[in-house]
N, C-alpha and C positions, 0 to 999 in steps of 0.2 A: 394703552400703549401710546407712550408719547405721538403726536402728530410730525414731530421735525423726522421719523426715521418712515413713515409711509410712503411717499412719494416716490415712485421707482426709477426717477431718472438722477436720484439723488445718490449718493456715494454712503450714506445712511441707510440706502434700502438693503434687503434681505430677504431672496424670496420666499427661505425655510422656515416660516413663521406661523403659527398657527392661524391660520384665517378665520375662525371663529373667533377669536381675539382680539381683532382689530378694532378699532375705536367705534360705537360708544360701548362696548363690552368693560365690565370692570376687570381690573385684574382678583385674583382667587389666590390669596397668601395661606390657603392651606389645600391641596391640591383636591378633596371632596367637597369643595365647598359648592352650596346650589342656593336658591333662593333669590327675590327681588332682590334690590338694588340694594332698598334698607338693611334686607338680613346678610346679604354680602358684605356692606360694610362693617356691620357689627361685628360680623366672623373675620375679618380681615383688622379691625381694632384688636379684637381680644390676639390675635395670633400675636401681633408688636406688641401686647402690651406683656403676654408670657414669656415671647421671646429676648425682649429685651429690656422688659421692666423690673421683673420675678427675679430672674437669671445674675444677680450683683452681683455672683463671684465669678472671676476672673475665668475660673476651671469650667464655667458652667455658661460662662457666656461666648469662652473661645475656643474651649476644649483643652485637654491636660497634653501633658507633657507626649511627644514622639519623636525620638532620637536616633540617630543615627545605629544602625546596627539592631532594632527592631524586626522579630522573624514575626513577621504577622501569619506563616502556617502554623506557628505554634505557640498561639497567643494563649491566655489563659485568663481566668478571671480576673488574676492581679496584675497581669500584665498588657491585655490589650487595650493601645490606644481609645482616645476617643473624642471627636468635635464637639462645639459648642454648639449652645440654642441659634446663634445668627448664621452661621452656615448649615446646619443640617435640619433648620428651620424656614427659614423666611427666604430665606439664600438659592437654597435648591429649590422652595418652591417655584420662584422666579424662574430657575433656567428651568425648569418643567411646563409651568407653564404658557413661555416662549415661543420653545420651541415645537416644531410641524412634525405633529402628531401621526402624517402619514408617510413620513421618512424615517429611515432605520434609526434608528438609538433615538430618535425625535429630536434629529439635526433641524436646527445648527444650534441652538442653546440647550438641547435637550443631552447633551453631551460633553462632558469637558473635552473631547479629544477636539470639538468641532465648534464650541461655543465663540472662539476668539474670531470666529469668521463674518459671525453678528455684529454691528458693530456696534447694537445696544449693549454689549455683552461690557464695554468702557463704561458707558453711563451707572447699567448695572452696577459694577464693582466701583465707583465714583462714590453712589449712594450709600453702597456697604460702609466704606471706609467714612460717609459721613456718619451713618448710626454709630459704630465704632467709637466715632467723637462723642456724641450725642449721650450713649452709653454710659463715658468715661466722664463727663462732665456740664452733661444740659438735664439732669433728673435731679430729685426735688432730694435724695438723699447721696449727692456726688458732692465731689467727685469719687468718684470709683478707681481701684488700684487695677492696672495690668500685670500680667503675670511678673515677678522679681529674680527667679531664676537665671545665672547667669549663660546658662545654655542658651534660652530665649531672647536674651539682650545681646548677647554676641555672635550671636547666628550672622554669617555674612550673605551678601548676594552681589555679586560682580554685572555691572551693562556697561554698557557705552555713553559718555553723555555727549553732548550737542556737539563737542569738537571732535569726535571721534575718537575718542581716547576711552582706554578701560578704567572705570572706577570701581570701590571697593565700599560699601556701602556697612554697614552692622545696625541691627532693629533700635539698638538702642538708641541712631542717630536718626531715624525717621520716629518716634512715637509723642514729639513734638511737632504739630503741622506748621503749625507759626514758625516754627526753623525752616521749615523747608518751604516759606512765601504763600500760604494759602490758609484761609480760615473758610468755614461753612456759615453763612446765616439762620438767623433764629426761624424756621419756617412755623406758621401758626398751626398749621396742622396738623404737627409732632403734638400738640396740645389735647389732641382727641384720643391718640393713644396713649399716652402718659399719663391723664386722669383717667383713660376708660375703667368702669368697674363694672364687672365682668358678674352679675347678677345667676344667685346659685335658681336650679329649677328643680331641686332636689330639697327635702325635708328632711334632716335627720338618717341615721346611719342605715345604708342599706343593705349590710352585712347579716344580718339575722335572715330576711325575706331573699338573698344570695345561699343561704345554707338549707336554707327549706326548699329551695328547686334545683339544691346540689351541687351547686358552685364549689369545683376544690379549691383544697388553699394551694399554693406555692409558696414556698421558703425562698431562700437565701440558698446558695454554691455552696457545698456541691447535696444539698440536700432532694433534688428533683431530679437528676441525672439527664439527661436533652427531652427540652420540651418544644415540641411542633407547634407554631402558631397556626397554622392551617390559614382559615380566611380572620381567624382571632382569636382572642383568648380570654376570658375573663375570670377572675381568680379572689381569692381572699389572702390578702398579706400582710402581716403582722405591720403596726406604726410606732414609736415612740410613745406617742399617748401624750399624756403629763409630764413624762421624763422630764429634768431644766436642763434648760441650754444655755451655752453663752450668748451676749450679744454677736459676737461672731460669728455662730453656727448658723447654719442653714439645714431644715429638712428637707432633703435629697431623697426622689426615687433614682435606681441605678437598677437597671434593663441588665441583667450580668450577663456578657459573652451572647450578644447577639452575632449571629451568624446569618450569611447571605451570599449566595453566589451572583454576581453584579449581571444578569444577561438582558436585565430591564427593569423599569424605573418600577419601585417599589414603595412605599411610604407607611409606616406606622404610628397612628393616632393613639394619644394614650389619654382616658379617661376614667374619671374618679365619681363611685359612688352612683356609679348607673349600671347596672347588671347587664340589661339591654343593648346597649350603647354596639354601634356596627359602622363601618365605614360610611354611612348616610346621614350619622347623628348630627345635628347643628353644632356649631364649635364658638357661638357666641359666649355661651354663659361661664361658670365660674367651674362646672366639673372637669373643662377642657383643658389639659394639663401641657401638651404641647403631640407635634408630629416630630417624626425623624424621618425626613425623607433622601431615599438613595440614591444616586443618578445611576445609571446604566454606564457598566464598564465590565466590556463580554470577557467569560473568562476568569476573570478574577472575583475573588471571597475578602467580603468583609468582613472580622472579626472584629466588634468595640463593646465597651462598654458605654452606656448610654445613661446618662445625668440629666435630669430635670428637675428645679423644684418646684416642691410640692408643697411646702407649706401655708402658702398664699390660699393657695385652694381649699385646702382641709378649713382654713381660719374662715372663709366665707363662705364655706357651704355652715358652719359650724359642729364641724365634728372631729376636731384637734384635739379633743382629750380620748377618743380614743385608738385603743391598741390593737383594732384591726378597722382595716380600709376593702373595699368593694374596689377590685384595678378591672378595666378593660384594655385592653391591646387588640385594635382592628388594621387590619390590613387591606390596605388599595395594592392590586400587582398580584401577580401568581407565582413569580419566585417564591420556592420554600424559605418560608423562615422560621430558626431554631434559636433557644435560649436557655440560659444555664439556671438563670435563677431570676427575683425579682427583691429587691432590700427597699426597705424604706427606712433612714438613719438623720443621725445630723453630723453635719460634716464641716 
């Protein structure tokens, strides 16, 4: 945690902060993360480099389309929304782990209703919008397209600016920073996750020695009808294999019609080709596929479909040619979570 927001006579402070987390504690960009210093960072490399490295399309780094007039109680597998890797990644691990663990919903950042009372909660979202940059145009295969839809370019948003006057703003007139008087620096350190290579600890396909102590399989919607992740789930799911792709495509896992009632912060780690694998696993190496984690918002039900790709991982553990995969889904949280189905495609 930066040192400029500790000091409590400062206009930066916050008392609602985890106090465990105060400086020299590293920050944890994936919310089970344990270990020295060393293996903290490596698990906190590998999380940026999934979440933001992996992740080049637009749909998968920012989340697909959600429009206006969207009945999220009767979402269904083709139609519920769904975020990207850098907010339901790296994004919320921050406000979770921010915020003071022993205050309801884990105010003040452990909560959207209560995060903007933080006032790291600017610097936070500062940085977002710098990866966003970093994303779209500082990786070694960019720059990268944001989404072209003219729903998403002409989306408006009305404030006040400095004269007090209402302006009318549309995305497609902010998605240039340099228009709007500000650029980000090359920091060196974006250097460590952007080459991190994320070392598999796995041999060869662990799907046969998964069928011999019973591991079911999961399909695809609506072929499993609701399945309960309890504290996880680990399963056998058909892959593409050898199928060709375009240069375009991307191998995508899609979590179908995940379900969750928001009454507290909840998190699902998804891992490849570890039968074992439980919310304690390290999340350094190359089976670690990404987290979806949920903030708390009591009351209300999540329904998304969840996007990750997958095929970075399959290529370095090397077991890309084949046509079925070993998936774990473990869960940090005791909300119930349910899901329709599990697809591995290119998309």
């Amino acid at each position: 945690m930066p040192a400029m927001f500790l000091p409590n006579d400062s206009s930066l402070y916050d008392a609602k902060r985890n106090q465990a987390n105060l400086p020299p504690t590293l920050v944890k960009l994936v919310p089970t993360i344990t270990g020295n210093d060393s293996e903290i960072i490596n698990q906190n490399l590998n999380a940026m480099y999934q979440d933001v490295v992996t992740n080049d399309k637009a749909e998968l780094f920012m989340g697909g389309a959600y429009v206006t007039g969207t009945d999220l109680s009767n979402s269904t597998v083709l139609s519920a929304p769904l975020g990207g890797s850098i907010e339901n990644g790296i994004h919320n691990a921050m406000h979770f782990w921010t915020g003071d663990p022993t205050q309801h919903l884990i105010q003040d950042m452990g909560t959207f209703t209560t995060a903007s009372r933080d006032p790291i909660f600017y610097a936070h979202h500062s940085n977002v919008d710098r990866l966003w940059d970093k994303w779209r145009y500082g990786l070694p295969d960019g720059p990268r397209a944001d989404h072209s839809e003219d729903d998403f370019l002409s989306a408006e948003f009305y404030f006040y600016d400095e004269n007090a006057s209402l302006v009318k703003v549309n995305v497609r007139d902010a998605l240039d920073s340099s228009k709007l008087g500000y650029s980000y620096p090359d920091l060196a350190a974006d250097e460590l996750w952007i080459n991190y290579s994320p070392p598999p600890v796995t041999s060869g396909s662990a799907v046969q020695a998964a069928l011999a102590s019973g591991v079911p399989g999961v399909g695809p919607y609506p072929q499993n009808g609701t399945i309960s992740l309890g504290s996880g789930l680990t399963a056998i799911v058909a892959a593409p294999g050898n199928q060709s792709k375009s240069s375009d495509e991307r191998e995508v896992l899609v979590i179908q019609r995940l379900t969750v009632t928001r009454d507290s912060f909840v998190a699902v780690l998804v891992l490849v080709n570890l039968p074992s694998a439980n919310s304690s696993t390290v999340t350094s190496s190359a089976e670690y596929v990404g987290t979806y984690n949920i903030i708390a918002a009591p009351g209300k039900t999540l329904t998304a479909n969840v996007k990750m790709e997958i095929g970075d991982n399959l290529q370095r553990i090397g077991i890309q040619n084949e046509t079925e995969v070993v998936l774990t889904l473990a869960v940090k949280g005791t909300q119930p979570i349910t899901i329709d189905g599990l697809l591995i495609h290119y998309e």
